[in-house]
NUNULUM-675665 format. One line per field, with one value per residue (C-alpha): residue number from 1; x, y, z; residue in one letter. Coordinates in Angstrom, 2 decimals, decimal comma, padded with zeros to 5 digits. Each point is the difference from the previous one (the first is absolute). Example, Ala and Ser with C-alpha at 12.3 -4.5 7.8 and 13.67 -1.06 7.14 Angstrom:
n = 1 2
xx = 012,30 001,37
yy = -004,50 003,44
zz = 007,80 -000,66
res = A S
This chain:
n = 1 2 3 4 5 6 7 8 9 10 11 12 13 14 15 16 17 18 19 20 21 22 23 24 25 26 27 28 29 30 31 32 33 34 35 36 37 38 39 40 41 42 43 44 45 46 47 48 49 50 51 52 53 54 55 56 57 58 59 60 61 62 63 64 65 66 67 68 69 70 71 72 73 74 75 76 77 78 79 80 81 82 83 84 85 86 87 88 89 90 91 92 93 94 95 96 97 98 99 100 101 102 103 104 105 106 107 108 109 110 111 112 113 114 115 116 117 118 119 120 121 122 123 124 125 126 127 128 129 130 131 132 133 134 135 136 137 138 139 140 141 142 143 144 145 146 147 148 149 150 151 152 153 154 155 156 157 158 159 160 161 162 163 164 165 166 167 168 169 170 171 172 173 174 175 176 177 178 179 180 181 182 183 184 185 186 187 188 189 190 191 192 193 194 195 196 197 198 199 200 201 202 203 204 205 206 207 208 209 210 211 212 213 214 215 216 217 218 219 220 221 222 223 224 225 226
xx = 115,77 -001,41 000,34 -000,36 000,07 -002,52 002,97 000,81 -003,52 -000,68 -002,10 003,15 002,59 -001,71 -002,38 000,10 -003,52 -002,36 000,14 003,65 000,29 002,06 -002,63 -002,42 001,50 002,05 -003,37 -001,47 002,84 000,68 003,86 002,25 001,77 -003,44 -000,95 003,10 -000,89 -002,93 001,50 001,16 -003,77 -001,34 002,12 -001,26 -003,85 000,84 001,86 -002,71 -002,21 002,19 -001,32 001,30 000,19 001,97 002,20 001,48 000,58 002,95 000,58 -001,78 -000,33 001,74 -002,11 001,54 -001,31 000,26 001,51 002,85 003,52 002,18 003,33 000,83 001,81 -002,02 -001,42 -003,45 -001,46 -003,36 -002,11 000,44 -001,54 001,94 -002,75 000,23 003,18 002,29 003,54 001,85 003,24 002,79 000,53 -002,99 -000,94 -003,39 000,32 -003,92 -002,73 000,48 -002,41 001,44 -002,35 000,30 002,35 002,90 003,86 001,22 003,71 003,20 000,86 -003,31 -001,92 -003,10 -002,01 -002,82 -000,57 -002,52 001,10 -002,80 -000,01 003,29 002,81 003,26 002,24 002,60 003,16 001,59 -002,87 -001,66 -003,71 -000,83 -003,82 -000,28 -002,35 000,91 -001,73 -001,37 003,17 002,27 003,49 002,93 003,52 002,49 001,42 -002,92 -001,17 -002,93 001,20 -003,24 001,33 001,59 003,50 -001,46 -002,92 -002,83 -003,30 000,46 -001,29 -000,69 001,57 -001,08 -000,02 -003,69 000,67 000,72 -002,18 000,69 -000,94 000,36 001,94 003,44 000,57 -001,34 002,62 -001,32 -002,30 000,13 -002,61 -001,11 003,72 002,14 003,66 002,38 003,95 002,17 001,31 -002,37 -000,99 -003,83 000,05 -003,05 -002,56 000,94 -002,45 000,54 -002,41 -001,66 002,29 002,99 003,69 002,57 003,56 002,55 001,45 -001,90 -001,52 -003,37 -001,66 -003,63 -001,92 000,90 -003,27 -001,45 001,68 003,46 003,23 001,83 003,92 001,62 -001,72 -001,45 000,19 -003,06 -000,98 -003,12 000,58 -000,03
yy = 101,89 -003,07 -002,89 -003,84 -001,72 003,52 001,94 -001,82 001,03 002,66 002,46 -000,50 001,02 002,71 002,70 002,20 001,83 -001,75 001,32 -001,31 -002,71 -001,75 -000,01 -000,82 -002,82 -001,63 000,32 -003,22 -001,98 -001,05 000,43 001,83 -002,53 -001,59 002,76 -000,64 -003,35 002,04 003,28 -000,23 -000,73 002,64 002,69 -000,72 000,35 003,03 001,67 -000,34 001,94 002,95 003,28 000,90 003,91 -001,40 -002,63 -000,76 -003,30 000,36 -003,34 -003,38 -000,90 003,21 003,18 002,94 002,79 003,31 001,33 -002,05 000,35 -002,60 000,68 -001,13 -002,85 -001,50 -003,52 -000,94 -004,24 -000,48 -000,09 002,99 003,28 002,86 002,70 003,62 002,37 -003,34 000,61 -002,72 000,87 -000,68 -003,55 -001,72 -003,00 -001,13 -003,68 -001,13 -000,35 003,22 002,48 003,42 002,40 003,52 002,15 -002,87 000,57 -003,37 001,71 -001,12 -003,33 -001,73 -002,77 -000,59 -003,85 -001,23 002,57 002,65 003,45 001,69 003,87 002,38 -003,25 000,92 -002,58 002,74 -001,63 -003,55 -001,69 -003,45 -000,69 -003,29 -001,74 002,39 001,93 003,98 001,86 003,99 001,81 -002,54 000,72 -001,93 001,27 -000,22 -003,16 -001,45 -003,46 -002,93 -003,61 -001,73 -003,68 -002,66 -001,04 -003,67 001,35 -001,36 001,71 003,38 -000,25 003,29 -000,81 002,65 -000,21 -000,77 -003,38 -000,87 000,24 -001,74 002,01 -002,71 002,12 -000,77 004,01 002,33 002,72 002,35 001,91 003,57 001,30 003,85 002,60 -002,92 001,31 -002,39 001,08 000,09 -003,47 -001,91 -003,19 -001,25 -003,80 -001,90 000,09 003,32 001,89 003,56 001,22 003,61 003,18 -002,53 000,16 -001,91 001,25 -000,14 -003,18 -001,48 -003,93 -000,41 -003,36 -000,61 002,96 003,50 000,68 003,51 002,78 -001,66 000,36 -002,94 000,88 -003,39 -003,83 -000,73 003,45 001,83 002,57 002,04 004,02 001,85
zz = 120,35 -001,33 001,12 -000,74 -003,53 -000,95 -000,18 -003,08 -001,86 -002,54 002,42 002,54 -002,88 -001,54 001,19 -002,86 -000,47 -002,50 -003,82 -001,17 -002,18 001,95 003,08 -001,90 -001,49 003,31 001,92 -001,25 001,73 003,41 -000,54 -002,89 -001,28 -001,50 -002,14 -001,93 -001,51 -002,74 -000,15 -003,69 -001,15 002,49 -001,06 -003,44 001,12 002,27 -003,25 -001,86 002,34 000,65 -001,05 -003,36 001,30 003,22 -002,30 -002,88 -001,73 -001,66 -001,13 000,37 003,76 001,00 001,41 001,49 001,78 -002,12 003,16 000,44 -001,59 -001,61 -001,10 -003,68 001,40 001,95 -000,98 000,42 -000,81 000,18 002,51 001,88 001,38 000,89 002,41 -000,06 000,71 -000,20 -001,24 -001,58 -000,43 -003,00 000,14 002,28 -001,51 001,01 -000,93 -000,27 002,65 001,48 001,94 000,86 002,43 -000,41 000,89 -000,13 -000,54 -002,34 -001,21 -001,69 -000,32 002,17 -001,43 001,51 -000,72 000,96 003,03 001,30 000,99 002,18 -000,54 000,77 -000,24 -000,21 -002,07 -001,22 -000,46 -001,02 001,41 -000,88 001,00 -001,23 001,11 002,65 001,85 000,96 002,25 000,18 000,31 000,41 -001,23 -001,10 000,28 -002,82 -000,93 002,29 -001,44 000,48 -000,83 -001,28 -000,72 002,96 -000,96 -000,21 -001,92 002,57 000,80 002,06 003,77 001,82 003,65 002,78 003,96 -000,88 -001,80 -003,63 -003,04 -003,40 -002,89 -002,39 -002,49 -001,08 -000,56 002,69 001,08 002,87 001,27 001,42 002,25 -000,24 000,40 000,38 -000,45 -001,48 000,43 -002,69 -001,63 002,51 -001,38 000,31 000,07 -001,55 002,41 001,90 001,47 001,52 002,18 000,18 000,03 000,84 -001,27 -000,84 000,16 -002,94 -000,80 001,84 -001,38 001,21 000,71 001,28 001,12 001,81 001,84 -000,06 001,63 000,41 -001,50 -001,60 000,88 -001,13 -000,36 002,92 001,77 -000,31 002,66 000,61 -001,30 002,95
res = X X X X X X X X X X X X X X X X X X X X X X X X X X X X X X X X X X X X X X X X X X X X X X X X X X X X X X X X X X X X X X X X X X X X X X X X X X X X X X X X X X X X X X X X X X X X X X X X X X X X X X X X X X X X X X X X X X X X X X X X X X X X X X X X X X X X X X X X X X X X X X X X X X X X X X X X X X X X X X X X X X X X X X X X X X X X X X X X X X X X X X X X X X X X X X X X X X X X X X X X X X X X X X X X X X X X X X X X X X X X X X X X X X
C-alpha cells in the first residue's frame, strides 16, 4: 500500500502499462486533479496527431477510433477522443473535454465532462463524471455519481489521513485509482479520492480519500479488504 501524502500522486493512482493516452498524458503531473486544468487544449493537439487509419475525425474537435461504436443517440461536443473497441451507448452525452481509453463502456443516460477514462472504464448506467480522473478498470455502478462543485462554491481541497491539498479549482470531482469499484447510487464528493482496487458500497456518500485496498462501507467507515 502506499502510504503518506504519495498515495495521492499519479504513479500511486494509476499503474496502467505505458502506451494509453491517458498515461501518457497524466504522467507529467505529480497528482490527477492537475492535468485537468489544460485538458481541453491538449485533447485538441493529441487529436490532431492520431493516426488517420486508427481514427476518425468526424467533426471539428471530435476523433473517434474506427473501432469503437456509438449509438445514433449518443451526443458528442468538442473536444473529445473516443479509443478503440469503446461503446457508447443510446443516449451518452459526452459534454466537452472528454478522453475515453479503449475498450470503455459510457451507456444510456451518462454524461461525462471534463474527465479522463484510462483504458477498460466502465460508466454503464445513469452515471455523471464531471472533472474527474478514472482509473484502468475502474467501474461505476448504476446510478453511481461524482459531485464536482462545493455547495458554497469554494475551491475543492483533497483531505486524506495524509494531510490536505488545495487544488485551486472551483470544479474537481474525484479521482479513481486503477479497478476501483464504486456501488450503485454512491455519491463522489468534490475532492474524493479512491485508492487502488478499492470499493465503495451502494449508497454510500464518500468524503476525503479511501486508501488503497480498503472498502468504504458508510462515511467514516472504511476497512482494509481482507
Amino acid at each position: 500500500m502506499s502510504e503518506g501524502i504519495g498515495a495521492l500522486t499519479v504513479e500511486a493512482l494509476y499503474r496502467h502499462p505505458e502506451g494509453s493516452l491517458a498515461w501518457n498524458y497524466l504522467r507529467a503531473f505529480r497528482y490527477p486533479w492537475e492535468a485537468l486544468e489544460g485538458l481541453s487544449e491538449e485533447l485538441y493537439r493529441l487529436g490532431r496527431s492520431l493516426s488517420r487509419e486508427e481514427y476518425r475525425q468526424v467533426e471539428a474537435g471530435v476523433w473517434v477510433a474506427r473501432t469503437a461504436r456509438v449509438a445514433p443517440t449518443a451526443v458528442i461536443t468538442a473536444p473529445a477522443i473516443i479509443g478503440a473497441e469503446t461503446e457508447l451507448r443510446p443516449g451518452a452525452f459526452l459534454r466537452g473535454s472528454t478522453l475515453v481509453g479503449r475498450r470503455c463502456v459510457v451507456g444510456n443516460s451518462t454524461e461525462l465532462k471534463g474527465c479522463i477514462l484510462f483504458d477498460g472504464v466502465q460508466v454503464p448506467h445513469y452515471n455523471y463524471v464531471g472533472d474527474s480522473v478514472l482509473g484502468y478498470q475502474a467501474h461505476m455502478g448504476a446510478g453511481a455519481v461524482t459531485s464536482n462543485v462545493k455547495g458554497d462554491k469554494s475551491l475543492v481541497a483533497v483531505r486524506s489521513p495524509w494531510g490536505t491539498l488545495e487544488t485551486g479549482r472551483k470544479k474537481c470531482g474525484a479521482m479513481l485509482g486503477d479497478y476501483a469499484e464504486i456501488g450503485c447510487h454512491a455519491v463522489l464528493n468534490p475532492g474524493s479520492v479512491v485508492g487502488v482496487s478499492s470499493r465503495v458500497y451502494p449508497l454510500v456518500s464518500v468524503r476525503g480519500t479511501v486508501p488503497e485496498g480498503c472498502i468504504c462501507k458508510g462515511e467514516g467507515v472504511i476497512v482494509p479488504i481482507k
